[in-house]
DSSP file (Angstrom, degrees, kcal/mol; ACC not computed):
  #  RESIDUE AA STRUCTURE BP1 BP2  ACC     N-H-->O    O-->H-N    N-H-->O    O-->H-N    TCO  KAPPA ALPHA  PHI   PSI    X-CA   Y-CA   Z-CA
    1    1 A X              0   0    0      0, 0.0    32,-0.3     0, 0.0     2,-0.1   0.000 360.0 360.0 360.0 129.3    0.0    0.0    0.0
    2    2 A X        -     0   0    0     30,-0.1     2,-0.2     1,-0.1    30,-0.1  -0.513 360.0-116.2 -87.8 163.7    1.6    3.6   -0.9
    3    3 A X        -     0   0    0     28,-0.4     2,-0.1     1,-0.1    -1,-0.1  -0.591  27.2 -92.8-103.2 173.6    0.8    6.6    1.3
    4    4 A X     >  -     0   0    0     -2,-0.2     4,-4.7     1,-0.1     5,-0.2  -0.465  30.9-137.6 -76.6 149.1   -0.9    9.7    0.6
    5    5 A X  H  > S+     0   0    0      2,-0.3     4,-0.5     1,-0.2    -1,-0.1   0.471 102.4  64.4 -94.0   3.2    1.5   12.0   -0.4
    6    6 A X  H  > S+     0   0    0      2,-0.2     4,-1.5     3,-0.1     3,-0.4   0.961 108.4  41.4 -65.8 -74.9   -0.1   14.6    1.7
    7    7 A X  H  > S+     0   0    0      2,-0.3     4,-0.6     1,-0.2     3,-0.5   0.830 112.3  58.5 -60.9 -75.5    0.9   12.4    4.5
    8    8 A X  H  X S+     0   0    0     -4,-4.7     4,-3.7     1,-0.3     3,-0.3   0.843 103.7  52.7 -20.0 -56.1    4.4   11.8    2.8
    9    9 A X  H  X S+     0   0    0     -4,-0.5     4,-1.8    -3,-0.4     5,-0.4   0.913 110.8  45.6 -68.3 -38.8    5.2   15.2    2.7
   10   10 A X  H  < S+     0   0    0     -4,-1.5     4,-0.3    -3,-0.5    -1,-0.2   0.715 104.5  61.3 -62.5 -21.7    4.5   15.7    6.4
   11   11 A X  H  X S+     0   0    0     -4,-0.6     4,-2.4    -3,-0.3    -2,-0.2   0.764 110.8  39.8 -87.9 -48.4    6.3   12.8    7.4
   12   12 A X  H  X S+     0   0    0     -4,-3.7     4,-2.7    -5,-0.3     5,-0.3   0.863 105.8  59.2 -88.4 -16.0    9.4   14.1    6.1
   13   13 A X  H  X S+     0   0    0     -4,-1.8     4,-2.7    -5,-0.3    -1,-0.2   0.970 103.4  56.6 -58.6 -51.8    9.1   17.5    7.0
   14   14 A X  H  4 S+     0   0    0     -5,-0.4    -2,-0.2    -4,-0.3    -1,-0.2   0.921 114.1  45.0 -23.4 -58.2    8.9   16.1   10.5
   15   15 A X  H >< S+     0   0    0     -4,-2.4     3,-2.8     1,-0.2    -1,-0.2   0.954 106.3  53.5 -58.0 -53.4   12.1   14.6    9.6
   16   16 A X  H 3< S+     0   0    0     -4,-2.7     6,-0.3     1,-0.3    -1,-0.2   0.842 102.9  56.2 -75.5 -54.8   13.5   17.1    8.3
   17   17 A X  T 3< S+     0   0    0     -4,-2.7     2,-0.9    -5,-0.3    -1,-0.3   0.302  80.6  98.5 -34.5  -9.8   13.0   19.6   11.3
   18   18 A X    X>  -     0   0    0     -3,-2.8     4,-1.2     1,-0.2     3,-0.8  -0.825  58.5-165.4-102.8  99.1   14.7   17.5   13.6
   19   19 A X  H >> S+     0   0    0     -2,-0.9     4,-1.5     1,-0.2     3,-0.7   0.883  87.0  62.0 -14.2 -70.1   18.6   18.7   14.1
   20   20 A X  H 3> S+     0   0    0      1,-0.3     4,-2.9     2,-0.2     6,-0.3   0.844  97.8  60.0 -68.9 -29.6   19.7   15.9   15.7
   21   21 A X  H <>>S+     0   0    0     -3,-0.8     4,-4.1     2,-0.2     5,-1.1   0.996 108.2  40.0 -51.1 -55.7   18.9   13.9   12.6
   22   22 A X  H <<5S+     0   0    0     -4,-1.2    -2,-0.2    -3,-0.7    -1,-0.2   0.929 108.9  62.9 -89.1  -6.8   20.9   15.5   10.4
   23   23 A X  H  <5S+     0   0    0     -4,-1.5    -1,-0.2     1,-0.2    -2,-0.2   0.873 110.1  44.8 -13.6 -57.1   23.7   15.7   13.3
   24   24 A X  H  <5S-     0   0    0     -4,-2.9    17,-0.2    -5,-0.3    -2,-0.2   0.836 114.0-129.4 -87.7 -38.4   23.5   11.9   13.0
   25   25 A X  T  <5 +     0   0    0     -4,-4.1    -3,-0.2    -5,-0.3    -4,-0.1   0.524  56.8 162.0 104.5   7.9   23.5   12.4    9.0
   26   26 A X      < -     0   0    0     -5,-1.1     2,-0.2    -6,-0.3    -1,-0.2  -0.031  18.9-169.5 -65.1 149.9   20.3   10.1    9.5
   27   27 A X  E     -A   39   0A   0     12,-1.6    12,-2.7   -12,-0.0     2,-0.8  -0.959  32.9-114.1-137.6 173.2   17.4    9.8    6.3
   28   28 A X  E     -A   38   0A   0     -2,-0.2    10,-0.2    10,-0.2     3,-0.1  -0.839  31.8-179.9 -96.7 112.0   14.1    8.5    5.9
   29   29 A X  E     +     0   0A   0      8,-2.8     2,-0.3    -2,-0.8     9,-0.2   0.716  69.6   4.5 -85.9 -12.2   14.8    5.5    3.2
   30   30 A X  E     +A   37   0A   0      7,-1.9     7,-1.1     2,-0.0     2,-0.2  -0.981  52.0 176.9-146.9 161.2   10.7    4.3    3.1
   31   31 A X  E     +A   36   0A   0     -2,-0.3   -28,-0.4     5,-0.2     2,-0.4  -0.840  15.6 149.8-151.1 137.8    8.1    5.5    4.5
   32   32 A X  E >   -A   35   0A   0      3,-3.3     3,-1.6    -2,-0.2     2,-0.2  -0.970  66.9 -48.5-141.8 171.8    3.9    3.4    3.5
   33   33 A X  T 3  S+     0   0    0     -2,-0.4     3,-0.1   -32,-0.3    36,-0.1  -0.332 126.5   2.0 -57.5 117.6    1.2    3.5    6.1
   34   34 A X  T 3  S+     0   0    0     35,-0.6    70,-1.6    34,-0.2     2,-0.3   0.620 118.7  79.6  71.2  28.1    1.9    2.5    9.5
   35   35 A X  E <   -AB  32 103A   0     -3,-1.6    -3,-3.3    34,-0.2     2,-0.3  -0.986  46.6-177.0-161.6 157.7    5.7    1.9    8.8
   36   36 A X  E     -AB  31 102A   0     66,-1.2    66,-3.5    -2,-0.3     2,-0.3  -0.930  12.6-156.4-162.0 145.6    9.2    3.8    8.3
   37   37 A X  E     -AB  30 101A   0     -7,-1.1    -8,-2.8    64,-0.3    -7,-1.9  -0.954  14.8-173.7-133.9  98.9   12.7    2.8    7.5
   38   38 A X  E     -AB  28 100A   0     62,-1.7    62,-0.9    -2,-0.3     2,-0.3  -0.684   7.4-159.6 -82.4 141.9   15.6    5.2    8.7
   39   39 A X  E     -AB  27  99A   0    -12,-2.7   -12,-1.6    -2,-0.3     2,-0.3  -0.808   8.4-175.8-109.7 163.0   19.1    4.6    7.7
   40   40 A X  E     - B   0  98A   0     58,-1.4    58,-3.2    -2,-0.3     2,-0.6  -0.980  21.7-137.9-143.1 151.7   21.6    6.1    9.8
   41   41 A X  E     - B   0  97A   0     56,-0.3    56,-0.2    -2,-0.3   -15,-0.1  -0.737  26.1-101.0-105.3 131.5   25.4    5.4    8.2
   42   42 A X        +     0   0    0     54,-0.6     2,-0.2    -2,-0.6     5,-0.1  -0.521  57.2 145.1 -50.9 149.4   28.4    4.5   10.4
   43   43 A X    >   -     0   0    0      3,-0.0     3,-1.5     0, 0.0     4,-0.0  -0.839  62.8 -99.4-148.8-179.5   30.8    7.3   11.2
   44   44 A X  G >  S+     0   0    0      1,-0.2     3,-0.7    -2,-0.2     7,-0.0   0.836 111.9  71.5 -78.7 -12.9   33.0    8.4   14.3
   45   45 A X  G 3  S+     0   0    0      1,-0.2    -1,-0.2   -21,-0.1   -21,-0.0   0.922 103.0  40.2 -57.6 -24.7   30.2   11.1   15.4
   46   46 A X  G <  S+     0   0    0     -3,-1.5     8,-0.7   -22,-0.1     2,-0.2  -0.109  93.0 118.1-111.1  44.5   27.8    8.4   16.5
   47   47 A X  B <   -I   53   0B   0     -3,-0.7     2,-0.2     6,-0.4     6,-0.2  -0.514  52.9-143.6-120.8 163.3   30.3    6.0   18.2
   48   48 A X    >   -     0   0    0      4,-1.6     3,-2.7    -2,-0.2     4,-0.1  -0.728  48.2 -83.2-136.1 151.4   30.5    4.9   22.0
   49   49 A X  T 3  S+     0   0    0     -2,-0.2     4,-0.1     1,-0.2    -2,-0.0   0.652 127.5  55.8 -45.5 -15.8   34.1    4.4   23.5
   50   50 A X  T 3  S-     0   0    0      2,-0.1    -1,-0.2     0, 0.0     3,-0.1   0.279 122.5 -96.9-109.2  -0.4   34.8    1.3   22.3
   51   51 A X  S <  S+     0   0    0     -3,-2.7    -2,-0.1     1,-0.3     2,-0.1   0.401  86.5 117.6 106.4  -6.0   34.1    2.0   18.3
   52   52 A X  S    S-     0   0    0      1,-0.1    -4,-1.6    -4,-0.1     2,-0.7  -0.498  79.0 -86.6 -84.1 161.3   30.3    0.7   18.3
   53   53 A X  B     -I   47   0B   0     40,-1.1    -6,-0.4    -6,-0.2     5,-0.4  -0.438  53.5 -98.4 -14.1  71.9   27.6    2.5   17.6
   54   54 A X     >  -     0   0    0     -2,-0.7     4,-1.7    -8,-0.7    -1,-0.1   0.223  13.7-135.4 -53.7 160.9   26.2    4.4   20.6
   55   55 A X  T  4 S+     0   0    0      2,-0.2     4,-0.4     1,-0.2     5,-0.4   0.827 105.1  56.9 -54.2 -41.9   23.3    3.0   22.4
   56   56 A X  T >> S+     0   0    0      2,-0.2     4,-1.9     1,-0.2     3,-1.0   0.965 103.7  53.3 -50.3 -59.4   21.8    6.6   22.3
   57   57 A X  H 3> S+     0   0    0      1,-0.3     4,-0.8     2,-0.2    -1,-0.2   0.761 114.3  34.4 -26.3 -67.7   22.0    6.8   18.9
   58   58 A X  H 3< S+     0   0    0     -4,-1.7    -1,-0.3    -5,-0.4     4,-0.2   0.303 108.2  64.2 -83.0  19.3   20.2    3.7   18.0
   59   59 A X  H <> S+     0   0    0     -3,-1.0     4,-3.6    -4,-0.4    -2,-0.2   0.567 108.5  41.7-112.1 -45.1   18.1    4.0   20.5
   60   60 A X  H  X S+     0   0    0     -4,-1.9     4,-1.9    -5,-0.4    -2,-0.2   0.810 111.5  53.9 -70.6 -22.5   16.9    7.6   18.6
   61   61 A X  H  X S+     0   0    0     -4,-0.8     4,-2.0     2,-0.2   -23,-0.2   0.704 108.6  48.9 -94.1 -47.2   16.8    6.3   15.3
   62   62 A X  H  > S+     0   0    0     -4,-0.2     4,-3.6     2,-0.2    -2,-0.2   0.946 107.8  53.6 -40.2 -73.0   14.6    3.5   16.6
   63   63 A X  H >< S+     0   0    0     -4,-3.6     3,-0.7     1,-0.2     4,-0.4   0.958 117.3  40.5 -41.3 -71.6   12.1    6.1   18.4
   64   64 A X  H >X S+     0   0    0     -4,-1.9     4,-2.4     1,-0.3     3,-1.1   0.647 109.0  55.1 -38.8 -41.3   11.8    8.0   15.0
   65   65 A X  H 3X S+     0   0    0     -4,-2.0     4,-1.4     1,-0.3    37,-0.4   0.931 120.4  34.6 -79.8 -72.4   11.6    5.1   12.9
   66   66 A X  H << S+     0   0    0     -4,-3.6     4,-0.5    -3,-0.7    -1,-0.3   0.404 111.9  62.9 -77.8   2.7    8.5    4.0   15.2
   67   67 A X  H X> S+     0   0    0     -3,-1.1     4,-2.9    -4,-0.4     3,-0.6   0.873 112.4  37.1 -98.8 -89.2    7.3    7.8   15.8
   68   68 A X  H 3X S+     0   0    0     -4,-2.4     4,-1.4     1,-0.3   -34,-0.2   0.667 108.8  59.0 -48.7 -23.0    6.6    8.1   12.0
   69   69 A X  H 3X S+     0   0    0     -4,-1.4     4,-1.0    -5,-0.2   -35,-0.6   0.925 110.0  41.5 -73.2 -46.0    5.4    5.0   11.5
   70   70 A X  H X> S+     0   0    0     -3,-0.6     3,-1.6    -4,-0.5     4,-1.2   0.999 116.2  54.3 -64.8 -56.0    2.6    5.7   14.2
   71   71 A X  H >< S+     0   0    0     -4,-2.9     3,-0.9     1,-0.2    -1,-0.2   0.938  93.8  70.7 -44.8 -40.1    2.2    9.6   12.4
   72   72 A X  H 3< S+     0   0    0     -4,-1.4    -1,-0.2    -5,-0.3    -2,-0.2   0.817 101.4  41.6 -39.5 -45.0    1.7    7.8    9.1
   73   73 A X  H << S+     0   0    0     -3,-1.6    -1,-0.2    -4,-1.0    -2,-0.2   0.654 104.5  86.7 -80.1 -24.3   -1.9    6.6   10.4
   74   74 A X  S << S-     0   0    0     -4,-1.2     2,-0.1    -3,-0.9   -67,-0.1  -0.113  80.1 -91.2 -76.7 172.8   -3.0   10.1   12.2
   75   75 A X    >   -     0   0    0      4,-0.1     3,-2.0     1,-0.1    -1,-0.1  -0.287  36.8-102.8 -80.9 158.1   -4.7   13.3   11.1
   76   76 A X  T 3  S+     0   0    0      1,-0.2    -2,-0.1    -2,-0.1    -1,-0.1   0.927 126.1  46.5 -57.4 -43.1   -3.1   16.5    9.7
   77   77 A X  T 3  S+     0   0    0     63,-0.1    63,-2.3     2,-0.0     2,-0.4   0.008 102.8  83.8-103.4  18.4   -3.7   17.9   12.8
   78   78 A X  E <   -J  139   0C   0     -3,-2.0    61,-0.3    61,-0.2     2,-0.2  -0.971  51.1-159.7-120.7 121.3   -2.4   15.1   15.0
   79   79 A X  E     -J  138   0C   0     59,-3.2    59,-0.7    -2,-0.4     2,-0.4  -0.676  19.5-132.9 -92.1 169.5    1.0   13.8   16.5
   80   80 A X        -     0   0    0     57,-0.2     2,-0.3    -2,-0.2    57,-0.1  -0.972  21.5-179.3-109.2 136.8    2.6   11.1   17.9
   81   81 A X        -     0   0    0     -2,-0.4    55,-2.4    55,-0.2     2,-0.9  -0.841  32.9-120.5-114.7 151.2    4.7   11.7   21.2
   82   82 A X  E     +C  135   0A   0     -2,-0.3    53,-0.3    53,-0.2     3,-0.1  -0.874  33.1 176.0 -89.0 108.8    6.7    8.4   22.7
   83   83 A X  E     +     0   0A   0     51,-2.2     2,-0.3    -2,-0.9    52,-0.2   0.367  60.8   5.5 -94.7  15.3    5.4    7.9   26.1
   84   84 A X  E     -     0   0A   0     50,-0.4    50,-1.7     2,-0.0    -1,-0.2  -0.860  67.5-175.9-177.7 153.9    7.2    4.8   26.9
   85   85 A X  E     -C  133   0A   0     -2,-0.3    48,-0.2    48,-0.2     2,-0.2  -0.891  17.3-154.5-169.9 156.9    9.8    2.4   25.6
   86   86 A X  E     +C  132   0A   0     46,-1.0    46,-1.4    -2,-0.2     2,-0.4  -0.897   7.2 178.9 -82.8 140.1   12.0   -0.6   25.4
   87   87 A X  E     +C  131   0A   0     -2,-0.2     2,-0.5    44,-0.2    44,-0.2  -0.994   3.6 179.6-117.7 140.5   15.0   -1.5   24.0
   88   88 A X  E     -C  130   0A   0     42,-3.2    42,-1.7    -2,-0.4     2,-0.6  -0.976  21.0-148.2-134.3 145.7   16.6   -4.5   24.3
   89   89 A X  E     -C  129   0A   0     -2,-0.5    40,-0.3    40,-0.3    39,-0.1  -0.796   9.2-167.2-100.1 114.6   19.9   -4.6   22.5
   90   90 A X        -     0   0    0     38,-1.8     2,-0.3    -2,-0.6    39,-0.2   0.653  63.2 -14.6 -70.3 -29.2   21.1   -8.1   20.9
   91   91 A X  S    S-     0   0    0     37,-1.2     2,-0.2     0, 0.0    -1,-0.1  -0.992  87.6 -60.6 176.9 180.0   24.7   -7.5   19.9
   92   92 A X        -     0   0    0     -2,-0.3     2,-3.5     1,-0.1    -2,-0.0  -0.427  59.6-108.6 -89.6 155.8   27.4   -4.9   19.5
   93   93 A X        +     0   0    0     -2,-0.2   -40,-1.1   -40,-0.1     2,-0.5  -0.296  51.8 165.9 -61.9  76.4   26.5   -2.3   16.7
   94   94 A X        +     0   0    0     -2,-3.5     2,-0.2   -42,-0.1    26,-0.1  -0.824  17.2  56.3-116.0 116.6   28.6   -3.0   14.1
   95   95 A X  S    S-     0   0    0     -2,-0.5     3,-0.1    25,-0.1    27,-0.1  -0.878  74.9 -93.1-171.8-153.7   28.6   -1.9   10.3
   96   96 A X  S    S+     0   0    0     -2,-0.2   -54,-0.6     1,-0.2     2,-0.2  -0.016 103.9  55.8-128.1  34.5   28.7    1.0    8.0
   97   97 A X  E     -B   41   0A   0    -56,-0.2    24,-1.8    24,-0.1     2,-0.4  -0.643  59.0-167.0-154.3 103.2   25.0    0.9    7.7
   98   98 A X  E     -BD  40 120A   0    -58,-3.2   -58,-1.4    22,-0.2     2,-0.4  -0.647   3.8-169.0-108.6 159.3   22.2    1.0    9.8
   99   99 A X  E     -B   39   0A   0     20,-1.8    20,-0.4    -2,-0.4     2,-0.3  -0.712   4.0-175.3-154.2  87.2   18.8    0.3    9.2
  100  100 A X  E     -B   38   0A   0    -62,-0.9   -62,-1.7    -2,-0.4     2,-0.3  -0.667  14.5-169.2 -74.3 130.2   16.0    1.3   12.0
  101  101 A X  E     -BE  37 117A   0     16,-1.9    16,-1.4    -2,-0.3     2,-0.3  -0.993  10.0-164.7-116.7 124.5   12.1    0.1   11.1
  102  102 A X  E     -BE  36 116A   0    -66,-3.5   -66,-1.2   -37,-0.4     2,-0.3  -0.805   6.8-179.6-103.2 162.9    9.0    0.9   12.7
  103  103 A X  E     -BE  35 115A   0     12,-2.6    12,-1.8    -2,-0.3     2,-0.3  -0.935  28.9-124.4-150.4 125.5    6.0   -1.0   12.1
  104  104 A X        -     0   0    0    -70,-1.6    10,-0.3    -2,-0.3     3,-0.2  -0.500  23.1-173.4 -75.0 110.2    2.4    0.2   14.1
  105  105 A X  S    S+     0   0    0      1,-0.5     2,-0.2    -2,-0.3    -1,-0.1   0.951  72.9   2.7 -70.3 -56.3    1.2   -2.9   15.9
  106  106 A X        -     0   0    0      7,-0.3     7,-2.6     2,-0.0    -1,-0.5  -0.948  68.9-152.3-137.0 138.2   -2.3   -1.5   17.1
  107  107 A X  B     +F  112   0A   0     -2,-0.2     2,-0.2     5,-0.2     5,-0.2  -0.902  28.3 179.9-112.8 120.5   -3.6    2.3   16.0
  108  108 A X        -     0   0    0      3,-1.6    29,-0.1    -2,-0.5     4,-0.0  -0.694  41.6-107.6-120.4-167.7   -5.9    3.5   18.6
  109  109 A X  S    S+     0   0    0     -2,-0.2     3,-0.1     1,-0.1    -2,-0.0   0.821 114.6   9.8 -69.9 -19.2   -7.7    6.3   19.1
  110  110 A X  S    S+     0   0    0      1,-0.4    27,-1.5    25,-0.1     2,-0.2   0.526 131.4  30.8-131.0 -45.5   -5.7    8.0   21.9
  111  111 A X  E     - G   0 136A   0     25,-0.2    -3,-1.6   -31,-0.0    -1,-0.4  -0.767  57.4-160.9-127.6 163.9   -2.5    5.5   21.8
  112  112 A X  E     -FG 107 135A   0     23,-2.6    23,-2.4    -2,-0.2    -5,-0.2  -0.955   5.7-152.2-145.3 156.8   -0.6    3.5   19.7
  113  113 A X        +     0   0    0     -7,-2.6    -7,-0.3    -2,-0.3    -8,-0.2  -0.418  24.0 167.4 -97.9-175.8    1.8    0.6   20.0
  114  114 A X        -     0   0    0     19,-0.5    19,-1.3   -10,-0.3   -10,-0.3  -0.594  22.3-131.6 171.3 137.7    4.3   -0.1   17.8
  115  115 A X  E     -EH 103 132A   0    -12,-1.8   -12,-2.6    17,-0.2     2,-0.4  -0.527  13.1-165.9 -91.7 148.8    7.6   -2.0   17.0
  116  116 A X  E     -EH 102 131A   0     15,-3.7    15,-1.6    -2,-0.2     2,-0.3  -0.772   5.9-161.1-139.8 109.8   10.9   -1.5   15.8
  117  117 A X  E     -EH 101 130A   0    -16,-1.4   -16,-1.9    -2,-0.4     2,-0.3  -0.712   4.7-157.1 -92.2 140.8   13.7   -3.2   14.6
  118  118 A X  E     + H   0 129A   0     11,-1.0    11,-1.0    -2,-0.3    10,-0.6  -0.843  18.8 170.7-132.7 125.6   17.6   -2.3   14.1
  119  119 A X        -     0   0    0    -20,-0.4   -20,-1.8    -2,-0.3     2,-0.3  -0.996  30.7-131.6-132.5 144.3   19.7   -4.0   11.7
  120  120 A X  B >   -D   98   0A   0      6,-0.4     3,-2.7     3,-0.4   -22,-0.2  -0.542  55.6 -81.1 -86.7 155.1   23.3   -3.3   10.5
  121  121 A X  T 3  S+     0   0    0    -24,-1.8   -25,-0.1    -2,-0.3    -1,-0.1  -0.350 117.4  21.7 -44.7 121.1   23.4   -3.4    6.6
  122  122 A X  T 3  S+     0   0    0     -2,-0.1     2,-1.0     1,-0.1    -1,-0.2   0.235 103.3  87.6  88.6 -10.6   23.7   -7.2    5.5
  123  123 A X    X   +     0   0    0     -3,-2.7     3,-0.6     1,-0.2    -3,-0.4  -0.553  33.5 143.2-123.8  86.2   22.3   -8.7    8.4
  124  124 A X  T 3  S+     0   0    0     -2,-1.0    -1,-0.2     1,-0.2     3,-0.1   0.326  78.6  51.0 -97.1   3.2   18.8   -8.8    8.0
  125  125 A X  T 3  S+     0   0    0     -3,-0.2    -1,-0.2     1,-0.1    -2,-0.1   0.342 104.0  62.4-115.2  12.7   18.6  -12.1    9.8
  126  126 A X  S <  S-     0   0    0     -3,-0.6    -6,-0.4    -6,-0.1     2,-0.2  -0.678  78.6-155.6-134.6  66.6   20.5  -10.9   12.5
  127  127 A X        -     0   0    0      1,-0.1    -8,-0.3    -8,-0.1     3,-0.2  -0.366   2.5-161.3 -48.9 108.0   18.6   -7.8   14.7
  128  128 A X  S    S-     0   0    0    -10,-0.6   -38,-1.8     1,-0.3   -37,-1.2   0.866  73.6  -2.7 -43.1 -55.8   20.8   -5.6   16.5
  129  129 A X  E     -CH  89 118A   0    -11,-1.0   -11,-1.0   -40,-0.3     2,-0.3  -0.913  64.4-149.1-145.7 119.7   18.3   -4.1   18.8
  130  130 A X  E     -CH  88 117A   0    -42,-1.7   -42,-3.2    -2,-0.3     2,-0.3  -0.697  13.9-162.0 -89.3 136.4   14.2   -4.6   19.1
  131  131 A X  E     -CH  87 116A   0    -15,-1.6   -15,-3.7    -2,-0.3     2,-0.4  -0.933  18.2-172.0-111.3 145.7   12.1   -1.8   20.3
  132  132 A X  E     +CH  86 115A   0    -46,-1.4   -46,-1.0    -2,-0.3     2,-0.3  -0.976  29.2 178.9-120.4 131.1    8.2   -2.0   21.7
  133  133 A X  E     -C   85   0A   0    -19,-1.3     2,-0.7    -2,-0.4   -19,-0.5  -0.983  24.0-143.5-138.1 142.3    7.2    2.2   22.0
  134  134 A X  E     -     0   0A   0    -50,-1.7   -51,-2.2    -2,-0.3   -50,-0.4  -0.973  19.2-155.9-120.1 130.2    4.0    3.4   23.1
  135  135 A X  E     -CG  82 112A   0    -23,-2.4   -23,-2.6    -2,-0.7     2,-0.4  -0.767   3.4-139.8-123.3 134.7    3.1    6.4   21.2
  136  136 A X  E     - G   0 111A   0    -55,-2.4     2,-0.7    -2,-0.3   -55,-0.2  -0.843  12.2-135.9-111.0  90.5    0.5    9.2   22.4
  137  137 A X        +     0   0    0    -27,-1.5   -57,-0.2    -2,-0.4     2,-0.2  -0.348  28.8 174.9-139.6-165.3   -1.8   10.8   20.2
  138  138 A X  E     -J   79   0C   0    -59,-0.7   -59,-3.2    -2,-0.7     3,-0.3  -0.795  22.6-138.7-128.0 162.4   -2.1   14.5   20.5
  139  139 A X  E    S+J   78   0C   0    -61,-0.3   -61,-0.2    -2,-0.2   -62,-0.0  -0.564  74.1  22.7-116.0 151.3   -3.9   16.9   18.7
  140  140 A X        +     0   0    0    -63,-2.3     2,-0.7     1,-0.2    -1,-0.2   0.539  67.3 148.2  36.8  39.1   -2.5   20.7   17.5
  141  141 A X        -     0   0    0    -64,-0.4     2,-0.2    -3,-0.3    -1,-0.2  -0.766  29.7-162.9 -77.5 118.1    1.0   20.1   17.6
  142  142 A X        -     0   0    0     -2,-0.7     2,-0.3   -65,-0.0   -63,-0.0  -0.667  26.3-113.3 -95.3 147.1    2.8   22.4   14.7
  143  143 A X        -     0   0    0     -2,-0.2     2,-0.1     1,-0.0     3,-0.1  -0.792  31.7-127.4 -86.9 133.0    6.2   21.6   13.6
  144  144 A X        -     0   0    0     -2,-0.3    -1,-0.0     1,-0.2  -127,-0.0  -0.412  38.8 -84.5-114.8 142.9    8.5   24.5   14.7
  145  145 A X              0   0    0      1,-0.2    -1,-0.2    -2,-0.1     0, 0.0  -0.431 360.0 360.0 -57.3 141.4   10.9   26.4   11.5
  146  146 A X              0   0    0     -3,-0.1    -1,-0.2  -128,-0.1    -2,-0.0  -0.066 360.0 360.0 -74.6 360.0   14.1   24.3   11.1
């Protein structure tokens, strides 16, 4: 299923708005109803002392990845905020590609759940880190100039 392109355009403006994304050098590689696929690319800005990835880092990439998936299903005049999450992390980050997905479990009226999964580039049978996020939403949020 494609998305409305209404919708599209909103989704990435979203993105687009966020500093710390492009600090991270992060894009939105997919985005269809009730899913998003963020890449974020190795480099030594997003690194933890020991050369992996930080946790912070995927951990943000994640949020968004499941943030946008849950906006995909709302109204122009609606957001999603994270009001809760897990991560549980699987193994050490390592590649020169990373590749966050959210996917909307249940769309409710008020909440929605949604999952997310972290993979380094070439290991799509191998997850880095799963997220579960519970997403809140709220009504007349405006996106602030970038």
């Amino acid at each position: 299923m494609t998305l409305d392109g209404a919708i599209e355009k909103r989704m990435r403006d979203s993105f687009a708005a966020q500093g710390l994304m492009k600090t991270f050098g992060a894009h939105i590689a997919r985005l269809a109803p009730g899913e998003c696929e963020i890449h974020l690319p190795f480099g030594a800005h997003v690194t933890q002392h020991h050369g992996f990835v930080h946790a912070g880092a995927l951990t943000t990439i994640l949020d968004n990845a499941c943030g946008l998936a849950a906006n995909t299903l709302m109204g122009p005049d609606e957001a999603a905020l994270t009001i809760e999450f897990k991560v549980n992390f699987l193994r050490p980050a390592r590649g020169s590609l990373f590749i966050a997905r959210g996917r909307v479990r249940r769309a409710g009226k008020t909440v929605h759940v949604v999952e997310g999964e972290l993979h380094a580039e070439h290991e799509e049978d191998r997850p880095t880190a799963l997220m579960l996020a519970t997403m809140s939403v709220v009504s007349g949020l405006t996106l602030r100039d970038s």
